[in-house]
N, C-alpha and C positions, 0 to 999 in steps of 0.2 A: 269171957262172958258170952253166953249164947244169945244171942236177938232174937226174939219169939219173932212170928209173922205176923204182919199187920191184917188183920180184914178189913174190908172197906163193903159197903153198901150201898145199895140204890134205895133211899129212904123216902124219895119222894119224887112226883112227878105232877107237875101242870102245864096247863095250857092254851092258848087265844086263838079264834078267829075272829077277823076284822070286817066290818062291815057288814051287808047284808047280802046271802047268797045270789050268785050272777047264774044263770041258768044258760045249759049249751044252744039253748037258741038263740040267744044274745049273740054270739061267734058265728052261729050257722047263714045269719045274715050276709055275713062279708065272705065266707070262705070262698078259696077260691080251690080248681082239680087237685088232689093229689095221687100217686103212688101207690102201688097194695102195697110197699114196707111203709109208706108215712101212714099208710089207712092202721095197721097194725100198731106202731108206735105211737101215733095219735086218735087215737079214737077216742073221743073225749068223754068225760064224767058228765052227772047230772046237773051237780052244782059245783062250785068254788067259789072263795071269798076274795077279795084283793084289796090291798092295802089302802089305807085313805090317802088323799091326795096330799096330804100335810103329816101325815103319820111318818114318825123316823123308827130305825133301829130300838132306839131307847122308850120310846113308848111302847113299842110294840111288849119289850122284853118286861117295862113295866105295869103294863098289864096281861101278860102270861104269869108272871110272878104274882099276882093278888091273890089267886086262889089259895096255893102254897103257903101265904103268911095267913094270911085266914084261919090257917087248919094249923099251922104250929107257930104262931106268931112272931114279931117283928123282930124278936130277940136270934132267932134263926140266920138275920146276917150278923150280927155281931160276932158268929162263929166261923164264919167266910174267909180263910185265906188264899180261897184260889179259884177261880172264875175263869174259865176257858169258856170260850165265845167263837161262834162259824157264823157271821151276817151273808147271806149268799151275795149282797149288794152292798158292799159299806158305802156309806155318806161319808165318810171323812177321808178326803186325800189322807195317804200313806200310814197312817196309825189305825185303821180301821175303826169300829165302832164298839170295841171293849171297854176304852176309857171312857166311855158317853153313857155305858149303860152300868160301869162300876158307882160313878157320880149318878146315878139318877137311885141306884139300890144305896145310896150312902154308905160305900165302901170302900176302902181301901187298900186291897189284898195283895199278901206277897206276892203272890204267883197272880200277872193278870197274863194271859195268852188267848191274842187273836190268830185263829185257826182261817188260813187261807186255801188249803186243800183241804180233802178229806169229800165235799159235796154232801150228795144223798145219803153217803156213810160217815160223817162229820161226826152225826151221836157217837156210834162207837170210837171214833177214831178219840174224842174228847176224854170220853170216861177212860179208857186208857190211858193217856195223859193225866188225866186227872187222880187215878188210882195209883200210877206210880209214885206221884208227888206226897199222896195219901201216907202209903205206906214206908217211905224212906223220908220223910221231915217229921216236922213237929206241925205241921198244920192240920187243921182241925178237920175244918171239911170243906166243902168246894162244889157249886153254883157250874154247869154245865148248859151255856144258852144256847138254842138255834132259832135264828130269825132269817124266815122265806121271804122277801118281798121282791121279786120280778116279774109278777105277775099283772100286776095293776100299776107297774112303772114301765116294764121294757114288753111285755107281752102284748099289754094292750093299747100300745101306741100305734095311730092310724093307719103307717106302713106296715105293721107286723100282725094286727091282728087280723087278718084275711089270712094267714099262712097258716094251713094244718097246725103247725106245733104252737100255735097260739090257744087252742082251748081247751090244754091239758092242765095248765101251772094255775097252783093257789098260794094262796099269801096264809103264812101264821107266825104262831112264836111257840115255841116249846121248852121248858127247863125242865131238867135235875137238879136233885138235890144227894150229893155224896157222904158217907160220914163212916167214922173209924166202929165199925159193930159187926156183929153177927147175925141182926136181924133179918135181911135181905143181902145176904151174901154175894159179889161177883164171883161165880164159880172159875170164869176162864175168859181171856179175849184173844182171837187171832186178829192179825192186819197185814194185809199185802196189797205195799206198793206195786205199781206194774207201769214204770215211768215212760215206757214203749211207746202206750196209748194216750200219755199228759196231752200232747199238739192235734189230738183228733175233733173236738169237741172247741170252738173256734165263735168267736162274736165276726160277724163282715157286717158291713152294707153296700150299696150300689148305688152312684159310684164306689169303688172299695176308698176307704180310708179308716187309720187305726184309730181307734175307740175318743182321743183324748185330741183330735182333732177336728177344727170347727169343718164342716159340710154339708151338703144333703144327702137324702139317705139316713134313716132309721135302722139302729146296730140291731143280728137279729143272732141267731143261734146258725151255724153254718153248715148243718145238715145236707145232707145229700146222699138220695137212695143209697148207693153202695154202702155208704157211710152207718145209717141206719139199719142196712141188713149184718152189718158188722157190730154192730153194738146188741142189735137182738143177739143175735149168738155168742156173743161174748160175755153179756149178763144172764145170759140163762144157764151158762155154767160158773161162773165165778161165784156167785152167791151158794148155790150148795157147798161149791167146795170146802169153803170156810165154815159154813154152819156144819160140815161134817169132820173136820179137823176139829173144830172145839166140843162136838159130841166124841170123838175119839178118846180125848183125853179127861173128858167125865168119865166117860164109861155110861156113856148114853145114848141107846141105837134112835137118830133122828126120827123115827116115827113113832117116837114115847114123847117128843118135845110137846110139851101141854100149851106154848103159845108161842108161835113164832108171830115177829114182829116185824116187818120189810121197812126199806124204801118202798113207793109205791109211783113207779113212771107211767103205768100202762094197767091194763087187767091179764094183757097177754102172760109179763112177766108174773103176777101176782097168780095166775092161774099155774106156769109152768115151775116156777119156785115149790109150791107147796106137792104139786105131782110128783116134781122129783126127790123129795124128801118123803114120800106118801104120809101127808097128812091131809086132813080134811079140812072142810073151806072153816068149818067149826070153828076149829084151831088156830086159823088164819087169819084175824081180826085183821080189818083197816078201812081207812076213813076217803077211802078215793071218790067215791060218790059222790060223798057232801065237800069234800076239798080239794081233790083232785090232786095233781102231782106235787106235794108238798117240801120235796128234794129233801134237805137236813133236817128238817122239822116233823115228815113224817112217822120217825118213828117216835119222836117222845109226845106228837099230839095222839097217836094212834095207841099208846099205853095209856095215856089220860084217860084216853076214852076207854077202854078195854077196861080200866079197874073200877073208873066209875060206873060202867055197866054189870057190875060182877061179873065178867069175862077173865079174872084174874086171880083165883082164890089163892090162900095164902099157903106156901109150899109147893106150887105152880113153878117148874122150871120153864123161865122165859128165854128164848134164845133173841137176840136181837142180831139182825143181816142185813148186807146189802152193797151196791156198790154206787162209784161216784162217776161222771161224767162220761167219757167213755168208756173207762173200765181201767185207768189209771189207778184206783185206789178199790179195797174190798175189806170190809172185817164182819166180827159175828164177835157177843158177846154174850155167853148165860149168864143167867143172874136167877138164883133162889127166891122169890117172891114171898115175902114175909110179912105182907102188908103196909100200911103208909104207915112211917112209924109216927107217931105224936108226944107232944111234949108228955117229959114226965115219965118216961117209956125205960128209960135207963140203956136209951141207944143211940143219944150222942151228947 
């Protein structure tokens, strides 16, 4: 018996911001000198949102999720067997914050997988995971979350936020929705690990002591020029590579790509990305202004926003890229743009 191929799709996407936006004069207050490579890697956006003081993981994901049940109703988890989750910050020692946010969607799913790698490239790294599971089980469809919150928890505590890299990060939630159809086709995904670079990208403080022990001193991001003139140059070429490895094997020269969708850490990268694929800024939708570096959550709030705004017509090859922390991890995903499918649609 020959086994057909399964298709899988991106049939839906939503998304939150928290709070009310903090504007970069709020940070510009305490900043203190930095570096022309931290001036380039932080040069901060207009606005961003950060988390509430009492907001956890699972609220955040349950209200990114409202919109989504809104538009194809509540009956939408009841077909949920698999919910892959990247919290950048989990609240829960050792189990992360998957099982908090399966119990707050009232689900139960075969496959729950809390994603501890992946970062800024978490989205893609999920839908991969989650398309395999797709196409070789019996499971139905599959809830793809990312929730940002260290922005208004470790950014902006009193030691760290005077530091350049404090007024780039925003808080949100972003989901997917998977499902076995042809509507919105995954056309292709690459991912490379690059384990080289995992220990570059480091929490300290001062005095130094590890994360889970009592002291003084405020954990912060362990940056350091060199460090940061090594990560610009190393995501300024990782992210094309992949977005051109996965145009290779469509059979799609990168500057026919109708929406490419980033990480977005900087304007630098987001300027250098799209140049070196030549595309235009048109083409290049993202929400860094209004929310500034949103790490895993970027790209599925910046598709939110992209479809809501008709920036996403339907038959739109969407490439999705980018990479995670120092440059540890990288993927790029097309995806055939079909529109949000809705109940009733006969695609899923």
């Amino acid at each position: 018996m020959i086994r057909m191929p399964v298709t899988v799709s991106l049939a839906d996407v939503s998304s939150y911001r928290p709070g009310k936006p903090i504007s970069a004069e709020y940070f510009a207050q305490f900043r203190q000198g930095a570096g022309t490579a931290s001036d380039v890697m932080f040069n901060p956006p207009r606005l961003r949102h950060h988390v509430g003081a009492d907001e956890t993981p699972a609220d955040m994901a349950e209200r990114a999720i409202a919109p989504m049940l809104a538009r194809q109703g509540p009956e939408l988890l009841d077909q949920v067997d698999v919910l892959v989750v990247h919290t950048q910050l989990p609240e829960t020692w050792f189990v992360g914050n998957g099982g908090q946010i399966a119990a707050r969607f009232g689900i139960a799913p075969e496959w729950l997988i809390d994603l501890a790698n992946g970062g800024c490239a978490s989205f893609v790294h999920a839908i991969k995971l989650a398309r395999e599971i797709l196409q070789n089980t019996r499971a139905r469809s599959a809830l793809v979350v990312n929730v940002t919150n260290t922005a208004g928890q470790v950014f902006a505590q009193h030691g760290v936020r005077a530091m350049a890299q404090a007024a780039i990060p925003g808080d949100g939630a972003g989901i997917a929705w998977l499902t076995k159809s042809d509507r919105s086709p995954i056309l292709d995904i690459e991912t490379r690990h690059l384990p080289r670079y995992a220990g570059e990208m480091t929490s300290i403080a001062n005095p130094p002591r590890r994360y889970w022990e009592a002291g003084h001193g405020e954990h912060h991001i362990g940056f350091t020029e060199s460090n940061i003139a090594a990560v610009l140059d190393r995501g300024n070429r990782i992210v094309p590579q992949v977005t051109e490895a996965v145009c290779e094997r469509i059979a799609l020269p990168p500057n026919e790509i109708d929406l490419l969708v980033t990480n977005q850490p900087n304007r630098a990268f987001l300027r250098n990305w799209r140049e070196a694929l030549s595309l235009p800024p048109e083409r290049h939708p993202d929400t860094f202004e209004e929310c500034g570096n949103l790490f895993g959550t970027a790209m599925p709030m910046t598709f939110d926003h992209a479809v809501s705004s008709g920036l996403a017509p339907d038959g739109s090859v969407v490439m999705f890229a980018g990479f995670a922390h120092a440059g540890d991890f990288a993927g790029a995903a097309a995806v055939r743009w079909g529109g949000r499918h809705t109940p009733g649609d006969g695609s899923n």
